[in-house]
C-alpha positions in Angstrom: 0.0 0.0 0.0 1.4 3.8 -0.6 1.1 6.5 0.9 -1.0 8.8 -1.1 -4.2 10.7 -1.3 -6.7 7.7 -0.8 -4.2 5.3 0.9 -7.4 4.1 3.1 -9.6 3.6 0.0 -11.0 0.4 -1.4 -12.0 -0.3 -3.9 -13.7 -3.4 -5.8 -13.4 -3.1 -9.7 -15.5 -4.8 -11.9 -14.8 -3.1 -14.8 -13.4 -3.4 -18.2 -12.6 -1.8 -21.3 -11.6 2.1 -21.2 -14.4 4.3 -19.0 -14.4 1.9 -16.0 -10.9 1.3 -15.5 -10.3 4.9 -15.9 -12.5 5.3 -12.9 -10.7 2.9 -10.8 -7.2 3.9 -12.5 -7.3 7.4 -11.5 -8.6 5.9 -7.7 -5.5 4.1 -7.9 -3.0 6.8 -9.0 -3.9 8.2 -5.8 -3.4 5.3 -3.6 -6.5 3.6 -3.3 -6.5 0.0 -3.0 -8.1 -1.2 -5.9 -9.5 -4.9 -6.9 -10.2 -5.7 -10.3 -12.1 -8.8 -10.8 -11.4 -10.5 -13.8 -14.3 -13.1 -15.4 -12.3 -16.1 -16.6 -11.8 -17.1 -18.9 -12.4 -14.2 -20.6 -10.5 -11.9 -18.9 -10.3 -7.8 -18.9 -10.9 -7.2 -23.5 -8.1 -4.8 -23.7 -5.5 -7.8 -22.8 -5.9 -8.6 -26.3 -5.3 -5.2 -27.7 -1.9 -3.9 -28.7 0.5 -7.1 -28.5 3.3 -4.9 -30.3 6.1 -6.7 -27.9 4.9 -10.1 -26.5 1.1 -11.3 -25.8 1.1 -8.7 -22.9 -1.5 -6.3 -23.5 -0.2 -2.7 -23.7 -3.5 -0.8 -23.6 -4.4 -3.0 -20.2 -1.4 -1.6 -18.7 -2.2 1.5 -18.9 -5.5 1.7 -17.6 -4.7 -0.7 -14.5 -1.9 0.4 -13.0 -1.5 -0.1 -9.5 -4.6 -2.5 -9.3 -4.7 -6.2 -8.0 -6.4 -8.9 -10.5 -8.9 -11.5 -9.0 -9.7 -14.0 -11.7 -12.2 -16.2 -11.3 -14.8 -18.3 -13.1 -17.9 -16.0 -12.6 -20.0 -18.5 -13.9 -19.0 -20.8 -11.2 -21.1 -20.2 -7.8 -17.8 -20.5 -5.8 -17.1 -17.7 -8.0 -19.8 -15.3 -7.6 -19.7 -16.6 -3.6 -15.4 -14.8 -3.6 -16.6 -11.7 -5.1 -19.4 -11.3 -2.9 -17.6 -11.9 0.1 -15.6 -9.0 -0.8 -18.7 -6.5 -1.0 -18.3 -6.0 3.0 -14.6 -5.2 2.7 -14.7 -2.3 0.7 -16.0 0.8 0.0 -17.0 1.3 -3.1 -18.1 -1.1 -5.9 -17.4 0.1 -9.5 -18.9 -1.6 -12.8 -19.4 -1.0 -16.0 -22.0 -3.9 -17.1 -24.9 -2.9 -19.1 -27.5 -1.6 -17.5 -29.3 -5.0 -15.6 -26.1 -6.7 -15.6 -25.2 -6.5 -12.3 -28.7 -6.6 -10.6 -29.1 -10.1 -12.7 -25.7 -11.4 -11.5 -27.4 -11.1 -7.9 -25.2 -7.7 -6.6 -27.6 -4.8 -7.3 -28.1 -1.8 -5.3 -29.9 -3.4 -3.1 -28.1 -6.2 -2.5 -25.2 -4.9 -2.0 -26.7 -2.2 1.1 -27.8 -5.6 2.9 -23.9 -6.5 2.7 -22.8 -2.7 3.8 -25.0 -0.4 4.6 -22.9 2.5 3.6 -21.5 1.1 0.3 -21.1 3.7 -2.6 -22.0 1.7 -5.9 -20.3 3.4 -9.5 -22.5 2.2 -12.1 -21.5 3.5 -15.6 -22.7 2.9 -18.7 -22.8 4.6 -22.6 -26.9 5.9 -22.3 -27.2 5.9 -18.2 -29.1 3.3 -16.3 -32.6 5.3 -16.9 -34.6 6.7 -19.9 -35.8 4.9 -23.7 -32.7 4.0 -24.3 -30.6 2.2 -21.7 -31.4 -1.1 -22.1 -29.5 -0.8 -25.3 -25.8 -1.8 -25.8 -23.3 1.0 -26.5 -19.3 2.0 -26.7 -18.0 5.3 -26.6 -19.1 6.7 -30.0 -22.7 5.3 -30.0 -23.3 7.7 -26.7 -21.3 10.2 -29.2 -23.8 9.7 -32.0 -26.7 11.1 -29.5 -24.9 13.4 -27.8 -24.4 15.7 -31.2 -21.0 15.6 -31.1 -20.7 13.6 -34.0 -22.2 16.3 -36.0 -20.0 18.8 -34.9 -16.7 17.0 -36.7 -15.5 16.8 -40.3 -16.2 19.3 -43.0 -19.5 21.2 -43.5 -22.0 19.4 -45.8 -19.6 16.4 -45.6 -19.5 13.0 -43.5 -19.0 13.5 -40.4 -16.0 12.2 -38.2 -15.1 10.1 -35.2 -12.1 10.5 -33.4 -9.7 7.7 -32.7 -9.1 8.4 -29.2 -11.0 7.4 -26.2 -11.9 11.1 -25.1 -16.0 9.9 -24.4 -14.7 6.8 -22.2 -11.8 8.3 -20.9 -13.8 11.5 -20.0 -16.7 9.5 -18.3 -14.2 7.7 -16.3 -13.0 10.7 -15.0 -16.6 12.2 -14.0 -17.4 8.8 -12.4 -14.1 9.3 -10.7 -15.4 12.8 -9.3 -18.3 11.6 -8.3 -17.5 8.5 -6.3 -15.2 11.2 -4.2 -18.1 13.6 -3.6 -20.4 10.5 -2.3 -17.7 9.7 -0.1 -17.4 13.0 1.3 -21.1 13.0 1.5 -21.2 9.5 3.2 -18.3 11.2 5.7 -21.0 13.5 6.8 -23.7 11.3 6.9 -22.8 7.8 7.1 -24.8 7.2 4.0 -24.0 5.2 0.9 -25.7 5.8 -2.9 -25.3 4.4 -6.0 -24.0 6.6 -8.9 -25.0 6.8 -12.6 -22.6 8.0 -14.9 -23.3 7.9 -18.5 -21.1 8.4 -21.2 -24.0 10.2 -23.2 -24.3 12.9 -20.3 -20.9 13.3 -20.3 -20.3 14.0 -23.7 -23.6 16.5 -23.9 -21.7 17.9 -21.0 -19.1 18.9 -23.4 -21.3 21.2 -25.9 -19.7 24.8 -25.3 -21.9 27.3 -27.3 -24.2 24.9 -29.5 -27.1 23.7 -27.2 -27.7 27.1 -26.4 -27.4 28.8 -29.3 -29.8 26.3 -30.9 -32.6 26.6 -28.2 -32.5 30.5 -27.4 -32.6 30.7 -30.9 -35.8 28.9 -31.5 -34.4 26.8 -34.6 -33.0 30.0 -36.3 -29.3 28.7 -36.0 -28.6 25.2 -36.2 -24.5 24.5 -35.3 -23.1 22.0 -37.6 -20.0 20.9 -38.5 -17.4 23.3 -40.1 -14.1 21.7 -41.0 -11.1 22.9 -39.6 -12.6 26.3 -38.3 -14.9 27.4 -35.7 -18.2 28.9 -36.9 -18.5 31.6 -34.3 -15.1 33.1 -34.2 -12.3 33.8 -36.3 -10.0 33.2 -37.0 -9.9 30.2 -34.4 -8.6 26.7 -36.6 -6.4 24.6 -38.1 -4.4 26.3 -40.6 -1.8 24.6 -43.1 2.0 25.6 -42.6 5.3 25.3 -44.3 5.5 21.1 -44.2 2.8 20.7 -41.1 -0.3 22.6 -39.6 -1.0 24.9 -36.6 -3.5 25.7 -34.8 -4.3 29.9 -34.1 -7.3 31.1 -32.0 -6.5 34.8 -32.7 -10.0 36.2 -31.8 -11.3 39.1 -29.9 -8.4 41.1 -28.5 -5.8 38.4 -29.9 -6.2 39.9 -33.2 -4.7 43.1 -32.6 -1.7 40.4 -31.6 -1.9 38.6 -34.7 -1.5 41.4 -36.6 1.5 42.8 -35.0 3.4 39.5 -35.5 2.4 39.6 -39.4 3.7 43.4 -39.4 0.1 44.3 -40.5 -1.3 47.1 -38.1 -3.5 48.1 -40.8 -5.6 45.3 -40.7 -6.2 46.0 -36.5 -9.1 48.5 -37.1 -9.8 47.6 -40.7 -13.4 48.0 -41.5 -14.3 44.6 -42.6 -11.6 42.7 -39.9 -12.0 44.9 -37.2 -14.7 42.1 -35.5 -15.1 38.7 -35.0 -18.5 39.0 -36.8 -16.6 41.0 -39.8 -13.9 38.4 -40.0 -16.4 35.4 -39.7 -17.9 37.2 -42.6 -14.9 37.4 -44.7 -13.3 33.7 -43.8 -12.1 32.1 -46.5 -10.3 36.1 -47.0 -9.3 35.6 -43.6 -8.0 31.8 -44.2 -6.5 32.8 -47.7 -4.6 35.6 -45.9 -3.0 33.8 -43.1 -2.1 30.5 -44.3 0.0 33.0 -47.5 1.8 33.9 -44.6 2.1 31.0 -42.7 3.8 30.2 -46.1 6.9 32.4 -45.6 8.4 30.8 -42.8 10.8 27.8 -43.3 9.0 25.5 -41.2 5.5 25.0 -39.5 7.8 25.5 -36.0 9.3 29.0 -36.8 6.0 30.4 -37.5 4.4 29.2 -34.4 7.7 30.4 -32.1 7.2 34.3 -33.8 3.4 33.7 -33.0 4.2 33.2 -29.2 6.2 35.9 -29.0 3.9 38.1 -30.1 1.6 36.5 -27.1 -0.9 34.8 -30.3 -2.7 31.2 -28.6 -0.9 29.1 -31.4 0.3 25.9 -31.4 1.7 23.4 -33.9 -0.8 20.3 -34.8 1.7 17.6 -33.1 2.0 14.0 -34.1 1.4 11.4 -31.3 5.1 10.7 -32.1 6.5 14.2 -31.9 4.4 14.3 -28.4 6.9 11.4 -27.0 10.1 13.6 -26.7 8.2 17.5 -26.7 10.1 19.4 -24.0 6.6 20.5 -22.2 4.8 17.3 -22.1 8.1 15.3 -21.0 8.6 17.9 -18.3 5.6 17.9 -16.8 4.8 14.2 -16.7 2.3 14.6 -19.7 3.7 11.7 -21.1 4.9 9.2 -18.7 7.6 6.4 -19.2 6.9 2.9 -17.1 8.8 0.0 -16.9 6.8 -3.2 -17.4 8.0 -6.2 -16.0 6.9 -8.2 -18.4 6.6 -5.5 -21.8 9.5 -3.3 -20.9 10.3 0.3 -21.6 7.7 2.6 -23.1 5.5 5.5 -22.4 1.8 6.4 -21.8 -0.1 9.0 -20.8 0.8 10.1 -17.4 -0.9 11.3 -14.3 -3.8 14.9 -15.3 -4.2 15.6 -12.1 -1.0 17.4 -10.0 -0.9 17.5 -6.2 2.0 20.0 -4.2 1.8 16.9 -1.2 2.2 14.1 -3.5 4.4 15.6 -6.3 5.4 12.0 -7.3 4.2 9.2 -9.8 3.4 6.6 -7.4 5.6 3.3 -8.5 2.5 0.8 -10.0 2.5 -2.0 -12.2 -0.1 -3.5 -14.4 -1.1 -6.9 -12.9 -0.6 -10.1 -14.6 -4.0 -12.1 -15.1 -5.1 -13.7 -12.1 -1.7 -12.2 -10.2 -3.2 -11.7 -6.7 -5.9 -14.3 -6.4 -3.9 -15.9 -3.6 -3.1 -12.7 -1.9 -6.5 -11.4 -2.1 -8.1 -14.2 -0.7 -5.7 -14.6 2.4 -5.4 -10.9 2.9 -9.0 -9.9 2.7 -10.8 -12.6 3.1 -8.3 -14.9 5.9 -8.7 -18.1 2.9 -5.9 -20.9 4.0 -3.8 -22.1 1.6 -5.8 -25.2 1.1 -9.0 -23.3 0.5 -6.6 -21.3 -2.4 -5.3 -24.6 -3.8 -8.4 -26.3 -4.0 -10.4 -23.3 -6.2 -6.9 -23.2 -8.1 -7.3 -27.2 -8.9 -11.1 -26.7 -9.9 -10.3 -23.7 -12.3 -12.6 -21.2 -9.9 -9.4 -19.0 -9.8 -7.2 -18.3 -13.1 -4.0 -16.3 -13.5 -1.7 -16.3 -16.8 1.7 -14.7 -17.8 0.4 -12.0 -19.3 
């Protein structure tokens, strides 16, 4: 156990994929003791994914550091009778089933109160455990789809785009993460427990800056689409093409007065058509025309963004996920993170968000191999002899693997 944040926290994990074990990741990244049950023979999916050095799964590494595997045969009632015995140990119960899942498996809500009273249960899901939809299945860009974001990507009039990173799960994981520390808080006032419902639809809706409002207060009259590379309701604020890359510039409102300077072009500051965002929006593809000419002066996409900073213009260059491994900022900061496996090696992930002055450290964790604590987990938390271990091992209740 470290010392850290939530050293006295535990956790049981019965998650898998991306938004649950970001949950129960982030719980661990700050010292919770976290136990993630593992259905065998199945195991967590993302084991499977991204065998680029050995059968070890990269992408499970990352999203379970630090956490303890239990695998066992859930199908098995001396299965189902391990996890259950571990409801009164801990303190909060995360999952990521579909909706009914868990209640069918015999651990609902309710259930789980009878076992502790003041248990917090985490239940996330893509549409939330209520409304039309949520006895549907779903992954992150379903709950996209119905959130609107979808519609907001790609170019106008054309098909729109997904992303290929996990920002829905990933972000979900993180609300549920926020959450399960305010009902703690809550249950440190008032000794009571609750179970949580975190959706990866809400969270995503959650994310509409401008366009929810401006299509309701406008009764219909706008209706925010998708716009390519460029904001529809400032400007300029986009991706704009370099010398041999592209950069992004939000040099709006009282930016473009800095924009200007570092083009040398003070007479476009109070220019009658430029002068506003609403004149520029007006004139974009002038506006677009204008700045990536000049963009095409400089040597390099890099150049152009350094004299942009000086000049105190947001800009940034559109970064490669390979050029992200060795930038100066993210390195420094712990942005990206190097681990050592000790089964895949060397390599680096994301790292840490969230930055605490008492705990200025990574904490040291490791991935777990399948099945690598079934024997401490049962004698720790639950005093199991070693005979009671062997014999589920010899019957195939309990799994573990090498990777």
């Amino acid at each position: 156990m470290h010392n850290h944040l939530l050293s006295d926290l535990k956790v049981l994990d019965l998650t898998r994929a991306l938004a649950g074990p970001t949950c129960t990741r982030m719980l661990a990244e700050m010292g919770a003791q976290v136990i993630k049950v593992e259905s065998a023979p199945a195991s967590d999916m993302t084991r499977k994914i991204s065998h680029i050095r050995n059968p070890r799964g990269l992408s499970y590494v990352q999203q379970n550091l630090g956490k303890k595997s239990l695998c066992v045969d859930l199908r098995d009632p001396r299965g189902m009778a391990l996890v259950t015995s571990l409801i009164p140990k801990v303190d909060v119960v995360v999952e990521n089933f579909k909706p009914g899942t868990l209640a069918a498996m015999g651990l609902g809500y309710e259930r789980l109160r009878e076992m502790r009273e003041d248990i917090v249960l985490c239940s996330i899901s893509a549409l939330g455990q209520t409304g039309p939809l949520s006895h549907l299945p779903g992954y992150d860009f379903i709950a996209q789809g119905y959130s609107g974001i979808t519609s907001m990507i790609g170019d106008a009039d054309g098909t729109p785009y997904i992303p290929p990173v996990g920002m829905g799960d990933v972000g979900t994981g993180v609300h549920a993460a926020l959450a399960v520390l305010a009902a703690l808080r809550y249950r440190d006032r008032t000794g009571q427990g609750q179970q949580l419902d975190i959706g990866l639809l809400d969270m995503y809706y959650h994310c509409q800056e401008v366009t929810v409002h401006q299509a309701s207060a406008s009764d219909g009259r706008l209706n925010p689409t998708r716009q390519g590379p460029h904001l529809n309701y400032l400007c300029p604020a986009g991706v704009f093409k370099a010398n041999g890359g592209w950069v992004v510039i939000m040099a709006f409102q009282h930016h473009w007065k800095d924009l200007c300077a570092a083009m040398q072009r003070p007479d476009l500051v109070n220019h009658e058509r430029y002068a506003t965002d609403a004149g520029r929006l007006a004139e974009r593809p002038v506006i677009v025309k204008l700045l990536e000419d000049w963009l095409a002066t400089f040597p390099d996409r890099d150049s152009a963004v350094a004299l942009m900073q000086q000049h105190q213009v947001p800009a940034a260059p559109v970064l490669s996920v390979a050029e992200t491994l060795t930038h100066p900022h993210l390195v420094a900061r712990g942005t990206v993170r190097t681990i050592t496996d000790p089964v895949a090696g060397t390599f680096q992930i994301p790292g840490m968000p969230l930055k605490f002055s008492a705990f200025p450290d990574d904490l040291p964790l490791e991935a777990p191999t399948l099945g690598q604590h079934n024997a401490e987990v049962l004698r720790d938390w639950l005093g199991m002899t070693e005979d009671d271990i062997g014999n589920l091992q010899a019957a195939n209740v309990l799994q573990q693997g090498e990777y």
